[in-house]
C-alpha positions as protocol buffer text, in pm:
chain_id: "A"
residue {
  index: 1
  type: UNK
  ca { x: 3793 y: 1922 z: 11804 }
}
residue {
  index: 2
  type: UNK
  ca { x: 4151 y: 2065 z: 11862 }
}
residue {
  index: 3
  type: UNK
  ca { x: 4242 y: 2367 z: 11716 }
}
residue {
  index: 4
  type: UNK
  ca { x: 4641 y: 2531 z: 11754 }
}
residue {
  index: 5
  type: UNK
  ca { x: 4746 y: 2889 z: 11766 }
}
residue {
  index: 6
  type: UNK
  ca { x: 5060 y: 2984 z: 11671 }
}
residue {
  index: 7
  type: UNK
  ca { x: 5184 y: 3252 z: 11834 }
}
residue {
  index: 8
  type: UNK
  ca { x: 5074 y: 3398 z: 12175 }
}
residue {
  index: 9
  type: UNK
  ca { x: 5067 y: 3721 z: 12199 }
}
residue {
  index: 10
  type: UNK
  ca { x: 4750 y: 3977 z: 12122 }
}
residue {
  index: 11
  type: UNK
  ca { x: 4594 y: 3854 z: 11816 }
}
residue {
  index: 12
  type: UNK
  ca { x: 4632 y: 3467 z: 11905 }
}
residue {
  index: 13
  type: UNK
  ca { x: 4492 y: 3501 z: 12262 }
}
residue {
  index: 14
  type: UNK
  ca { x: 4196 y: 3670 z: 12149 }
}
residue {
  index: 15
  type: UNK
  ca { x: 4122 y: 3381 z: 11905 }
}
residue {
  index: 16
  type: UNK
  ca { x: 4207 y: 3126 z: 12167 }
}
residue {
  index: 17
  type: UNK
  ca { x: 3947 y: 3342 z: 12418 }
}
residue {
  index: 18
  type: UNK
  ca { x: 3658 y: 3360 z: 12191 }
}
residue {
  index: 19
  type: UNK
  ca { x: 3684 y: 3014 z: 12037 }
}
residue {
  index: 20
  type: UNK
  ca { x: 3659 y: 2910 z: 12383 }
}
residue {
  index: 21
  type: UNK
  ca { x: 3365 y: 3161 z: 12441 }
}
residue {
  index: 22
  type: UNK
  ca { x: 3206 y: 2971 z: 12160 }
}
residue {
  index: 23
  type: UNK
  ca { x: 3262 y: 2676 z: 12224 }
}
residue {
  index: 24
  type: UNK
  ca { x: 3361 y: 2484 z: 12566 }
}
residue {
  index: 25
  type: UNK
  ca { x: 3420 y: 2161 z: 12453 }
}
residue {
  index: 26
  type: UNK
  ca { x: 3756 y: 2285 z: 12194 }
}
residue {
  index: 27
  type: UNK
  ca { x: 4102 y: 2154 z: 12276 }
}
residue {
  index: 28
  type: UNK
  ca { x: 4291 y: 2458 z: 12229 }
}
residue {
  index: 29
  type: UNK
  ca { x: 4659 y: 2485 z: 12216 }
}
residue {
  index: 30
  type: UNK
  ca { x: 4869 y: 2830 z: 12166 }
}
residue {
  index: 31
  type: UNK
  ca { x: 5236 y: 2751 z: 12048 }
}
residue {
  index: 32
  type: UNK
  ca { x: 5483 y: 3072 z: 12116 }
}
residue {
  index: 33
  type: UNK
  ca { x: 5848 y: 3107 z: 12147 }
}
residue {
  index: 34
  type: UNK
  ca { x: 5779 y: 3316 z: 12507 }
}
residue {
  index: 35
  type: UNK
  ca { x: 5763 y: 3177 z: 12856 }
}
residue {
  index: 36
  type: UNK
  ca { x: 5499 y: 3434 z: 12854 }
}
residue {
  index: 37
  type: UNK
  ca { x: 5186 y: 3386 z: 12650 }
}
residue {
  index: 38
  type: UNK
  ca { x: 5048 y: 3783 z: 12641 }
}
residue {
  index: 39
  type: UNK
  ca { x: 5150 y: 4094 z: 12789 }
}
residue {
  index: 40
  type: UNK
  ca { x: 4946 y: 4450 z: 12786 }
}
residue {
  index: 41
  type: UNK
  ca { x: 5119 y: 4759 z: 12636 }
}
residue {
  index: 42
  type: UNK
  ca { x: 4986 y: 4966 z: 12839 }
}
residue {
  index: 43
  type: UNK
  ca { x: 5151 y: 4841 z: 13195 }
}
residue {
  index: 44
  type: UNK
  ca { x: 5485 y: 4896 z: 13028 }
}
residue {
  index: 45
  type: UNK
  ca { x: 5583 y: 5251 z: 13108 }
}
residue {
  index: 46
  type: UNK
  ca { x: 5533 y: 5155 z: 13452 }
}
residue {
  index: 47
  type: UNK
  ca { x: 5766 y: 4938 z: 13459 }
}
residue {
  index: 48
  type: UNK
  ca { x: 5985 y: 5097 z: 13270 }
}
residue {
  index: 49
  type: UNK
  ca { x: 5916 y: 5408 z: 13530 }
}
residue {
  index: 50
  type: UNK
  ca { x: 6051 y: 5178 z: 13774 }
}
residue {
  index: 51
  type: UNK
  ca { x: 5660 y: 5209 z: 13901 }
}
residue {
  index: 52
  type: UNK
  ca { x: 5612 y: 4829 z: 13959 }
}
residue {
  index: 53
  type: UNK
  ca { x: 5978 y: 4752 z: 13933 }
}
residue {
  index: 54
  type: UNK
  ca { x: 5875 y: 4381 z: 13932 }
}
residue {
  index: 55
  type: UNK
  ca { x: 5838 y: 4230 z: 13586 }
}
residue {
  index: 56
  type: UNK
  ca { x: 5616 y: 3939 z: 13737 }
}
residue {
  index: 57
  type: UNK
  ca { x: 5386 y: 4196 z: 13929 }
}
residue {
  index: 58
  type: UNK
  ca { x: 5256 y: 4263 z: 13571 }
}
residue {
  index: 59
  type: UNK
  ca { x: 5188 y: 3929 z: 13468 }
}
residue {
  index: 60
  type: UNK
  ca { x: 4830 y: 3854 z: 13513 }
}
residue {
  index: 61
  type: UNK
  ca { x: 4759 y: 3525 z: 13318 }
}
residue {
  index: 62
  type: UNK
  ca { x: 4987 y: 3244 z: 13309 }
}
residue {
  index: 63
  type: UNK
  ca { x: 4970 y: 2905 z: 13092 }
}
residue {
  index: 64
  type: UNK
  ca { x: 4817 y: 2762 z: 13404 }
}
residue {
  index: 65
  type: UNK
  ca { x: 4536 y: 3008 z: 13428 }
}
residue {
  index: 66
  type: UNK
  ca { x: 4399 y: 2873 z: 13088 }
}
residue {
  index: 67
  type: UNK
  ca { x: 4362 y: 2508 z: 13154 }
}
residue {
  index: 68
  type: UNK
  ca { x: 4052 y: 2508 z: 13332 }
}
């Protein structure tokens, strides 16, 4: 079965995550307007801190990351 997500941020990463949880054999597809699927809040005010001045340093999952 395929299933698509629209939008990729929080809420429609945690439903692609556990539908996959539940269920290996899903063809599942987020659609978002971002290069970047998700992002967490909470690494934010250090880069805004200029604590990890590098955006990418905060990135931890790409679109690649979720294909296998």
């Amino acid at each position: 079965m395929k299933v698509l997500i629209i939008g990729g941020v929080a809420a429609g990463t945690k439903v692609a995550a556990k539908l996959k949880r539940e269920n290996r054999d899903l063809e599942v597809t987020i659609l978002t307007e971002s290069k970047d699927i998700s992002y967490a809040g909470c690494g934010l005010p250090y880069y805004v801190g200029n604590v990890i001045p590098d955006k990418d340093k905060l990135i931890v999952n790409t679109p690649k990351s979720f294909l296998n």
